[in-house]
C-alpha positions, -999 to +999 in steps of 0.1 A: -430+335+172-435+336+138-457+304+125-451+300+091-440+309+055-457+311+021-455+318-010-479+350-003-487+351+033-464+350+066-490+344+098-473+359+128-489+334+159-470+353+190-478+391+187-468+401+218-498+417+225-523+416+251-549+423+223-548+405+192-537+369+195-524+361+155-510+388+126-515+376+092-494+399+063-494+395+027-458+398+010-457+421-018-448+404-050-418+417-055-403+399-024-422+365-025-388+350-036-372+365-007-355+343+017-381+327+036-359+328+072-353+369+062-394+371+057-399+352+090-371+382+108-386+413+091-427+399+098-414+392+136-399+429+134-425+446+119-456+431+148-431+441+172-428+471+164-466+475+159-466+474+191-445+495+203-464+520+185-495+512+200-483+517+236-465+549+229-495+561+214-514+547+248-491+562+271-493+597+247-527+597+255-529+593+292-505+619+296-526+643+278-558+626+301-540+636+337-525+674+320-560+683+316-575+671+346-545+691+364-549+720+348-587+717+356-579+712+397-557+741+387-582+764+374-607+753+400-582+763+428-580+797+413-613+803+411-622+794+442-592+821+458-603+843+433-638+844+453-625+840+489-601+869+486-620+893+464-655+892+477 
């Protein structure tokens, strides 16, 4: 959940994240008079969706991991009936 509120500064204490256990983020000036309760929503929001990002990126990532080691079993295979059959 989301700590606190300042004048500058929102400290996000539950990120949801098996990584990183606090998110501090600096409001721009031009919001600081915002709502404290709507900063406290949108800094909960935007860690979450941090996140989110990070794990599609993960997942993005190990699929490209297992398509290259099939298509290197694959190309292996081939080779090795390329050999048996035409030798």
């Amino acid at each position: 959940m989301v700590r606190g509120v300042h004048k500058k500064i929102i400290e996000v204490s539950d990120t949801q994240n098996e990584f990183f256990e606090r998110a501090i983020l600096i409001v721009k000036e031009s919001f600081r008079d915002e709502d404290p309760e709507r900063l406290r929503q949108k800094a909960g929001d935007y860690v979450s969706q941090m996140g989110n990002i990070a794990l599609a990126r993960r997942k993005k990532a190990r699929f490209f991991r297992t398509l290259g080691k099939i298509l290197a079993v694959a190309a292996v295979a081939a080779g090795l009936l390329f050999v048996i059959f035409w030798l």
